[in-house]
C-alpha positions as CSV (number, residue, x, y, z in Angstrom):
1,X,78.6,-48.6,-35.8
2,X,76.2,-50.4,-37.7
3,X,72.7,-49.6,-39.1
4,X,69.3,-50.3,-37.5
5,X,69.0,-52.7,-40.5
6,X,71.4,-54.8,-39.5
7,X,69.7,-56.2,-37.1
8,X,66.6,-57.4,-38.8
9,X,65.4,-60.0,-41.5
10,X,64.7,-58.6,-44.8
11,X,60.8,-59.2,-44.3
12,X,61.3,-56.7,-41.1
13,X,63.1,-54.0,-43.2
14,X,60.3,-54.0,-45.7
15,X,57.7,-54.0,-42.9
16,X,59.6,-50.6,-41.5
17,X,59.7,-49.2,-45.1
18,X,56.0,-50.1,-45.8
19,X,55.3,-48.3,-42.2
20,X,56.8,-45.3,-43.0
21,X,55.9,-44.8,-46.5
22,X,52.1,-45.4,-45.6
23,X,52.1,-43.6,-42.6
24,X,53.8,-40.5,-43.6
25,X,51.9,-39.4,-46.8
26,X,48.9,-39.2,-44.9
27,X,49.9,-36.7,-42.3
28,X,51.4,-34.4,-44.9
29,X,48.1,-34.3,-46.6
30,X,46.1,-33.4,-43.3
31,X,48.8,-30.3,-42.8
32,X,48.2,-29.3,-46.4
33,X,44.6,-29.9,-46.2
34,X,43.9,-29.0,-42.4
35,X,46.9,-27.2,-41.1
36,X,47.2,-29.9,-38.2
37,X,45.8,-33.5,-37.2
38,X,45.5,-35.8,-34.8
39,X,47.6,-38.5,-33.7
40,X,46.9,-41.4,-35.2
41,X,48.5,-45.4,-36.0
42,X,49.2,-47.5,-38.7
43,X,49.9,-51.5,-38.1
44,X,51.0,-54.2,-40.5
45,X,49.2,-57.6,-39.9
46,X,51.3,-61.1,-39.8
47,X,50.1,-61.3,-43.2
48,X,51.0,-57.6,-44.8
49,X,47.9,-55.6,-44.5
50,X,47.5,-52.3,-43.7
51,X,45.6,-50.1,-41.7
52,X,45.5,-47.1,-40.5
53,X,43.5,-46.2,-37.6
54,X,42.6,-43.4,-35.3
55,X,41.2,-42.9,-31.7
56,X,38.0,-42.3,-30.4
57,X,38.0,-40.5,-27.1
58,X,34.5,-39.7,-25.6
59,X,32.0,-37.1,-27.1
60,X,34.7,-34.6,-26.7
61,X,35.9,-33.2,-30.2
62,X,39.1,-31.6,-29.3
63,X,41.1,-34.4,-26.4
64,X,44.6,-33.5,-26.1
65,X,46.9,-35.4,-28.4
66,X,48.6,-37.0,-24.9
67,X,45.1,-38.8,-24.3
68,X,44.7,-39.7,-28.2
69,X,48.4,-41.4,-27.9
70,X,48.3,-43.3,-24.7
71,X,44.8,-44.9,-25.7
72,X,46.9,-45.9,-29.8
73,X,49.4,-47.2,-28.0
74,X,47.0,-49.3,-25.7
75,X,44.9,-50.4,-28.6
76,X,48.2,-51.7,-30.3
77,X,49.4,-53.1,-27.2
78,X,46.1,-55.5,-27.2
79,X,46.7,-56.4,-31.1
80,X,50.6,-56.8,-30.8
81,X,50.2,-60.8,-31.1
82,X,48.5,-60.2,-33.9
83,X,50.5,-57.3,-35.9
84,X,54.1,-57.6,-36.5
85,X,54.6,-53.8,-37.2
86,X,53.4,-50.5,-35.9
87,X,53.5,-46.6,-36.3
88,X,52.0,-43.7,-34.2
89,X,52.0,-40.7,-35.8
90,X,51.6,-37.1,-34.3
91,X,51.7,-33.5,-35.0
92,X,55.1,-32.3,-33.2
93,X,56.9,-29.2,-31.6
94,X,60.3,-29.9,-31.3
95,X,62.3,-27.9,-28.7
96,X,65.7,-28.4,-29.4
97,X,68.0,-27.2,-31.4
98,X,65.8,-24.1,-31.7
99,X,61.7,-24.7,-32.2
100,X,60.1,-26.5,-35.1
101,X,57.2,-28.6,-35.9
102,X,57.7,-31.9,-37.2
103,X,55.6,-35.0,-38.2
104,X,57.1,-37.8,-36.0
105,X,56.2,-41.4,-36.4
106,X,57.2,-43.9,-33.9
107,X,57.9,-46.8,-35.8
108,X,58.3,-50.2,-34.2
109,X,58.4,-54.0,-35.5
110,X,58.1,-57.0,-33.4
111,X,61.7,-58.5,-34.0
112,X,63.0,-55.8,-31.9
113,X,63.5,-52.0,-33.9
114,X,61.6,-49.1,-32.4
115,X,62.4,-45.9,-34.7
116,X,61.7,-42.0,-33.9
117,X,61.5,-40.7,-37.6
118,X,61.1,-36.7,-37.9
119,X,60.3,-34.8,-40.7
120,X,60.3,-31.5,-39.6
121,X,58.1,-28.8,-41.8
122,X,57.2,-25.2,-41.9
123,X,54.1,-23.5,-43.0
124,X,54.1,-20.7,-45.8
125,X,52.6,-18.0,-45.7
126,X,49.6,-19.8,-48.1
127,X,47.8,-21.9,-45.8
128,X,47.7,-25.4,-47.6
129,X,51.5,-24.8,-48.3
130,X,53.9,-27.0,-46.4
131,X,57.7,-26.8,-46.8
132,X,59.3,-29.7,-45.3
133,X,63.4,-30.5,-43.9
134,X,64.9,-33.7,-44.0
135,X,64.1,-36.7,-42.0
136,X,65.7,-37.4,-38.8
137,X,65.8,-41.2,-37.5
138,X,66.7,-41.8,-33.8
139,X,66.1,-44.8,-31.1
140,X,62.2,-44.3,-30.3
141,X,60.7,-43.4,-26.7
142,X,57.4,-45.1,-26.7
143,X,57.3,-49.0,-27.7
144,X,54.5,-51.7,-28.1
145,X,56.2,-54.3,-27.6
146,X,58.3,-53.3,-24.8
């Protein structure tokens, strides 16, 4: 069986890599700084850039995260003819095997890979102390261009 990669130019690999390895970083540091965050996305221009972007959902302060994704994913939805790579990132309780939290990015690029990346972590007994497992990749659930 052959890799995700396999699939894709070059210029979409490094799109994915880039995704990730923006996109992660800064949820770790909200866990270490705030013990959680909100979801929030990261999309890669036609041209390379950047950005990483939150939502805004009414004056309330606290929406549930299931709000905060569905109105990402519509804002990247209205941008994907513009962006050729996306990530949504969220704060995560994985049920099975067993219970754990996780950082999980859903990583998509337009020439057709949609990832589910997990890094699972555990809090220490010192607040801003995060101990985190290995990553776990798998097909994706929720897709932009889809």
């Amino acid at each position: 069986m052959g890799s995700w990669r396999d699939s894709l130019s070059p210029q979409a690999q490094q799109g994915v890599d880039v995704l990730l390895n923006e996109s992660l970083p800064f949820g770790q540091r909200m866990l270490e700084e705030h013990g959680e965050f909100f979801p929030y996305a990261v999309a890669m221009s036609a041209s390379g850039e950047v950005e990483i972007f939150g939502a805004q959902i009414g004056p309330d302060e606290n929406p549930p995260s299931g709000k905060v994704l569905d109105v990402l994913y519509e804002g990247l939805r209205s941008r994907r003819d513009s962006i050729r790579a996306a990530a949504v990132v969220s704060d995560v309780v994985v049920r099975e095997p067993g219970e754990t939290e996780a950082i999980r990015i859903e990583i998509e690029h337009r020439e057709g890979v949609a990832l589910t990346v997990l890094l699972p972590y555990e809090k220490a007994s010192h607040p801003r102390r995060v101990r985190y497992g290995d990553l776990q990749a798998m097909p994706a659930s929720r897709r932009v261009w889809s």
